[in-house]
N, C-alpha and C positions, 0 to 999 in steps of 0.2 A: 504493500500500500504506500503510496505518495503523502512523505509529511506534509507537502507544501499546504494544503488546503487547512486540514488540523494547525497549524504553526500560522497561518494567516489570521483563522479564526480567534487563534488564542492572542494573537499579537492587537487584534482590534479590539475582542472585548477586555484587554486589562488598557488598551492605550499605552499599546508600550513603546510605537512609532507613527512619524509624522511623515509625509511624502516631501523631499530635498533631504531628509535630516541627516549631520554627521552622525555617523558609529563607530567608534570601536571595538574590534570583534579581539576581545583575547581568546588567542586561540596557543594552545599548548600544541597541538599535533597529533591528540588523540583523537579515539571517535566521537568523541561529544562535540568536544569544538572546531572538528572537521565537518560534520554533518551541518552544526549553526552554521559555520562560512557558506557551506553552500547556499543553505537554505536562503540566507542573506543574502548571497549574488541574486540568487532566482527574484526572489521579494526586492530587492534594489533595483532591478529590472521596471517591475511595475509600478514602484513608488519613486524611484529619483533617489536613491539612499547615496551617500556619500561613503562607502568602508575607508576605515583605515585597520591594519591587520598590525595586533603587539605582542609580541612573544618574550615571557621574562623569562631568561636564567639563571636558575637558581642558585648558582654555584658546588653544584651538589652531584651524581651521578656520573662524574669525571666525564668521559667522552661518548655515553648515548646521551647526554643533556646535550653536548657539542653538537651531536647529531642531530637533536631535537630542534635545536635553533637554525642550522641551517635548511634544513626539510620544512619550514613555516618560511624561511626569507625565501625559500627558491621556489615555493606553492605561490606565495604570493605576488612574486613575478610572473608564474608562470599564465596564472588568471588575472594579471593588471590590474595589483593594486596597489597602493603604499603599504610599506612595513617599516615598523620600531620592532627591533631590536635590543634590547640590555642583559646587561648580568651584572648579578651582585651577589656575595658571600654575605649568602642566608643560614648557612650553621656560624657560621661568627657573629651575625647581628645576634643571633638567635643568643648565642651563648654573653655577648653584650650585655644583652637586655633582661635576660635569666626569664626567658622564651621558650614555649614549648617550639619545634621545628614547625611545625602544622599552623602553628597562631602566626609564629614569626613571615612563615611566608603568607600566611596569607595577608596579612598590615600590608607588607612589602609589595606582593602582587595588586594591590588596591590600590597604592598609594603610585606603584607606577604605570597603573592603568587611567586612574585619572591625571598625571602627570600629559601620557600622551594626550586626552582627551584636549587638556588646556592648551597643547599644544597645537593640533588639528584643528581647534574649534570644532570641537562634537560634544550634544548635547548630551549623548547615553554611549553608555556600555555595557557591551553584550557579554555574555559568559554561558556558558555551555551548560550551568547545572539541570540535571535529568530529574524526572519523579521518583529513580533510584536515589539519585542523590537524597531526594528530596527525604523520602522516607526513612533512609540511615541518619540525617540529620534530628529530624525528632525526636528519633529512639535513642538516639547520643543525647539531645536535649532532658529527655523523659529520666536515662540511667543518672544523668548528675543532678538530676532536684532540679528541674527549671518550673519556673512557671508558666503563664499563656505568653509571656513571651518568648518563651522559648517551642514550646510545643506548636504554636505557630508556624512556625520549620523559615522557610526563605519563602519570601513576598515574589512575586512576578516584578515588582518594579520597587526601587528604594533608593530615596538618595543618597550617594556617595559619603554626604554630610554625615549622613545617621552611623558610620562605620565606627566614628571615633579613631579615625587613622592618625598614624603619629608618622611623619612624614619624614622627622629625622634619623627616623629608621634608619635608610635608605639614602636620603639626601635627594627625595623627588621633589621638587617643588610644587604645592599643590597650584591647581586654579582658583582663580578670585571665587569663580560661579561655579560650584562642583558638578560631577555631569550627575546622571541618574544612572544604577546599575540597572539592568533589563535581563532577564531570565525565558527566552523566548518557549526552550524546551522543558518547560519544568512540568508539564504536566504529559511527555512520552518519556517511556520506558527506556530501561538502555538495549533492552533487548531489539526494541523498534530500531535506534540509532544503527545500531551495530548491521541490522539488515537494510537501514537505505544507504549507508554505508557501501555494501556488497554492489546492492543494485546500480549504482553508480558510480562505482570503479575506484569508488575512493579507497585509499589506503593510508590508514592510520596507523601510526608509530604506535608503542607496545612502552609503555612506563612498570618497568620494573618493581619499581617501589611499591606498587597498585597492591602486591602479593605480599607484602611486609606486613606481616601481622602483630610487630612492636606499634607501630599506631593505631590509636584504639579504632578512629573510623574505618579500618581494613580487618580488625578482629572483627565488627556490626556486620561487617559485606562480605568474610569471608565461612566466620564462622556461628555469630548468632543469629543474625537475619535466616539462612538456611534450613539449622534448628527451629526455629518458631515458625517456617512453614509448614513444618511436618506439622504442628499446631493447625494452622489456619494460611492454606494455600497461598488466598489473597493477600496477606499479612502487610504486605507493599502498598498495595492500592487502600488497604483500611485507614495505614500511618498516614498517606496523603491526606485520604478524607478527613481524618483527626485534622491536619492542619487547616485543612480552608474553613470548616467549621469553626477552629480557635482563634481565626484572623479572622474572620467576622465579628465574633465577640470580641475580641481583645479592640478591633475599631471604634465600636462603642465606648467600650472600657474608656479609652484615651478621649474621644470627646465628652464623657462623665467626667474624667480625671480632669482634662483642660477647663472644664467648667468650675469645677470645685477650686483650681488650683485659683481662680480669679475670685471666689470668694473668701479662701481662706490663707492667701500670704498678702503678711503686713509687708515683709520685704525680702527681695530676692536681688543678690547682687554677688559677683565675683567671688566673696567670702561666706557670704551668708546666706539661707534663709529662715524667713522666721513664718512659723505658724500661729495662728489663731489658736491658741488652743482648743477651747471651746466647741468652734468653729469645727475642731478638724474631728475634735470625739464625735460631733455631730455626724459625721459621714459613716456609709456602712462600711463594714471590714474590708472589702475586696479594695474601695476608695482611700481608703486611711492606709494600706499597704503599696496602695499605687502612690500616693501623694508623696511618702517616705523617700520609695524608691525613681520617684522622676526629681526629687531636692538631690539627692545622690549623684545621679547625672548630669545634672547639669552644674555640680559644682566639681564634679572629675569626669569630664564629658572623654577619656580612654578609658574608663572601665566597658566592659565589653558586657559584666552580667553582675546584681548586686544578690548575694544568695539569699534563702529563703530563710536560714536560722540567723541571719543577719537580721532582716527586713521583721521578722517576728519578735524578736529581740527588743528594738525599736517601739514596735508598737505596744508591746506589754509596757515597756519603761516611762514611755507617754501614756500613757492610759493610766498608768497606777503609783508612776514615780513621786514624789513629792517635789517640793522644788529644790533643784540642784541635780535629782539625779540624774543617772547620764547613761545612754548605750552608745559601744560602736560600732562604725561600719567601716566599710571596703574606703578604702584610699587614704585614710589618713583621718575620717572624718568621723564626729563624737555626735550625739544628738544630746542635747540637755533640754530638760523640764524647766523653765519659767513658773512664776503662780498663775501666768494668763497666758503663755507662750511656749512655744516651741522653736528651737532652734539648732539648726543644723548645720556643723561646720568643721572647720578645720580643731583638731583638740589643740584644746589650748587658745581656741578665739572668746574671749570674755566677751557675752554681748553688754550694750549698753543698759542702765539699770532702767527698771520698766515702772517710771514715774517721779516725782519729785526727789532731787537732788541740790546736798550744795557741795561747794566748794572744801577739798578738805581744812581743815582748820576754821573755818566760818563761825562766827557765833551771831543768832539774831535775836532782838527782844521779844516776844510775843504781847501784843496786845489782847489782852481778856477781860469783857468783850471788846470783839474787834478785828480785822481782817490784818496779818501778815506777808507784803509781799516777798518771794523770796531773790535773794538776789540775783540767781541765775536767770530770771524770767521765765514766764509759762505760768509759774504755781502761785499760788497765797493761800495761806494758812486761815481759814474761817474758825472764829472759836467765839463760842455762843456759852452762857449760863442760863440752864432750860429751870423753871422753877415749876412747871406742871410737867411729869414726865410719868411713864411707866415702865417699871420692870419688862415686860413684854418689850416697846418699843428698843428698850438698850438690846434686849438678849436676838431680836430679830435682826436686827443691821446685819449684812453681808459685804456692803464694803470694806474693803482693805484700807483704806484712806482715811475711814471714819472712826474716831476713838472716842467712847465715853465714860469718864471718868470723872472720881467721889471730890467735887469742886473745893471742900471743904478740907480733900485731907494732902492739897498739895500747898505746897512750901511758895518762895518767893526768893531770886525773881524768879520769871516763866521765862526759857528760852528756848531756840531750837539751836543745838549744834551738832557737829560731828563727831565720833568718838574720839578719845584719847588715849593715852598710854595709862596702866591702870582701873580704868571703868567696871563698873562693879553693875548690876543688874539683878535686880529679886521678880523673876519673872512670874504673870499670875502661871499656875498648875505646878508649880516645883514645892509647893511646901512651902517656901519662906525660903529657899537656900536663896544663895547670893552668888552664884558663879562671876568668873570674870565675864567681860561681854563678848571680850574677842572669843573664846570655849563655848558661849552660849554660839553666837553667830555662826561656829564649825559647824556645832550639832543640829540648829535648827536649817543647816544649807544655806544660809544666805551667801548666794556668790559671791566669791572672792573679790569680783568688780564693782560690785555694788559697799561692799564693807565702806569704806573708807568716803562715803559721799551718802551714807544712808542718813537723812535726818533725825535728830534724837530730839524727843520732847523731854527738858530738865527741868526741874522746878526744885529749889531751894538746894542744888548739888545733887538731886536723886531722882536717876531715869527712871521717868514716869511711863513712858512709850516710846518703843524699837517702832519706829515710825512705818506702818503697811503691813509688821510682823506679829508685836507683841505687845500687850501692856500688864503694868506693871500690881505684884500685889499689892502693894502698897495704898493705892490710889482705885483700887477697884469697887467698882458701885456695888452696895449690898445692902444689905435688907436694913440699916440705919442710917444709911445717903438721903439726904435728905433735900441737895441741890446736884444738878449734874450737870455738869461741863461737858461741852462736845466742840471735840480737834476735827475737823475738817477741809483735805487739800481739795481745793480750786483748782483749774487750769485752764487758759483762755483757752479760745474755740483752738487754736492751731496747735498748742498742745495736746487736746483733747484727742485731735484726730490723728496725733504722731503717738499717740499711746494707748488708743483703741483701737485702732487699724478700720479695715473697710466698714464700711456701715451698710 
């Protein structure tokens, strides 16, 4: 049977080509990427295609690799068309970069396939992978714990972009506009290939290595895929159907994901980003574990996969951590708990503290009653003596910002400052003890960043309130308070919204 007609079909309904359009056809010299060439001459025929033919050397098979490059420069002579050429030592990048061989070349082959594309002006690149492939691919995805992105298997079409190429690999220079990969034969058999192959006189080089069953994806092709036929004949074509089914969902997934992602980061940037906490508990599981792992990405856009007892890890520690705690992940990067936040970064990135701050060493007077501005700007201090109040009302408040305390049993004067060396704190639920503050502050997690800038409510020399954390026994309303004072931060609208995030 004639692929052309099948490979037309599949090529319109994913849009995997445009009529004039440059291509790069990598073509290794075996029968995958011999059969695409053709099929590309024939289809270039009818659409206008521009080929360009690249063949990398991998440095590796000493003299049938030699062979393999020249049988692709002298095919593609021999049918008129341009050909790139290269080689580069890919067991030494490999060993460089502390590389599997298989990862290593394929960065390498990526990075010098879009290399050529920038250089030809072509939009896409084509590559030879089969529905074999396709199918070893998942079941390699499935054995290492992937999730639907991985079980997914390979896209018909994807941008270059998405590889996460590292270009210094190599020393390929990428293009500004990266091209698109194109998969034209991902949905025939190799079995197919190999007979239109025959039929048309094509003769394809024989890769040795193909038999090496030290690489795992030749141990899937040569010896498990086999075995689990004896299972279920079809077992190829089922893996496929597993993928198109998981790429339809996992599409959605991403337009859920990209949606949530606009409601629940206050900010994403080079370093950072930060979640809504709130926000993000609000989303279902499958959401809250995408959200995690797309902050992952795009703050180490080379990681190729973020695992699954990572990404789980994560989301129990945001879900249940208190503040400070902390999970990590792949690349360097730690997740910590906010009291309202989520933040994901590099270990060791202190985010900024999440609300009223001053300067260390500061000390301001408090007027009571009377509004305190503070001097960083943003905040003031509201502090009111309530003479009608209720027990209910003090025990119901939930803001962080809001403290109410026994008016009568604090000292004079009323200040807010920073801590000091020495500070002593009798915090309410300890009994009466009196820990230092900086001991108390370890144990209750206040991040390291925020210590030294957190406001302290002092009256008469004795911290009355760890300002958004704690207050004090000393000063605690109870059932003989008879007036109650209420500490309350203010912050103009522009702070409001630099400390609430989206609305």
């Amino acid at each position: 049977m004639d692929l052309l007609p099948r490979v037309r079909d599949f090529v319109r309904r994913h849009g995997l080509l445009s009529p004039g359009e440059g291509v790069v056809v990598g073509v290794s010299g075996g029968p995958d990427s011999l059969c695409l060439l053709h099929l590309l001459v024939r289809l270039g025929e009818e659409m206008g295609l521009r080929l360009h033919v690249a063949h990398l050397h991998h440095g590796a098979r000493g003299k049938e690799a030699d062979a393999d490059a020249a049988f692709v420069a002298d095919l593609a002579r021999r049918w008129g068309l341009p050909v790139t050429v290269a080689k580069k030592d890919v067991p030494a990048i490999a060993r460089a970069h502390r590389l599997a061989f298989e990862e290593a070349a394929r960065r390498v082959r990526y990075a010098f396939l879009a290399h050529v594309a920038g250089e030809v002006g072509a939009a896409k690149v084509a590559v030879g992978h089969s529905a074999d492939d396709q199918a070893e691919t998942v079941l390699m995805h499935f054995l290492r714990g992937a999730g639907p992105t991985g079980l997914r298997g390979m896209l018909p079409a994807v941008p270059l972009s998405d590889f996460r190429l590292l270009p210094d690999l190599a020393d390929f220079p990428l293009p500004a506009t990266m091209p698109t990969l194109i998969r034209p034969l991902l949905a025939v058999p190799r079995a197919e290939i190999e007979a239109y192959c025959d039929a048309h006189d094509l003769e394809p080089r024989f890769d040795r290595s193909n038999l090496d069953t030290t690489y795992f994806r030749n141990r899937l092709r040569h010896e498990l895929l086999p075995l689990l036929e004896t299972y279920n004949p079809n077992i190829r074509r089922r893996l496929c159907h597993t993928a198109q089914v998981v790429a339809a969902d996992y599409a959605l997934l991403e337009r859920l994901r990209d949606g949530a992602w606009e409601e629940v980061v206050w900010e994403a940037s080079d370093q950072a980003v930060v979640f809504d906490r709130a926000g993000w508990r609000a989303q279902p599981l499958s959401l809250r574990r995408a959200l995690v792992r797309e902050a992952a990405y795009r703050l180490r856009p080379h990681l190729r996969d973020v695992d699954f007892v990572h990404v789980e890890n994560a989301v129990r520690v945001a879900e249940e951590g208190t503040t400070g705690s902390q999970a990590t992940l792949p690349g360097g990067l730690m997740l910590t708990v906010g009291y309202d936040r989520l933040v994901i970064a590099e270990a060791g990135y202190e985010p900024p503290p999440e609300g009223p701050t001053l300067l260390p060493g500061t000390e301001v007077e408090v007027a009571l009653p009377g509004t305190t501005p503070l001097p960083e700007g943003g905040w003031t201090l509201e502090a009111a003596v309530l003479e009608a109040w209720t027990p209910a009302e003090v025990e119901a408040h939930l803001d962080r910002w809001t403290a109410y305390l026994d008016a009568d049993a604090m000292g004079q004067p009323l200040v807010l400052r920073t801590r000091r060396p020495g500070d002593r704190f009798r915090p309410h639920g300890m009994g009466g003890h009196r820990p230092r503050l900086t001991d108390w502050m370890i144990n209750a997690k206040v991040p390291r960043a925020w210590r030294d800038r957190l406001p302290l409510l002092v009256a008469g020399g004795e911290i009355l309130w760890v300002c958004g954390w704690r207050v004090a026994e000393t000063a605690l309303v109870g059932p003989r308070t008879r007036r109650v004072a209420r500490f309350r931060f203010l912050s103009t609208p522009e702070a409001q919204r630099a400390w609430e995030g989206p609305t």
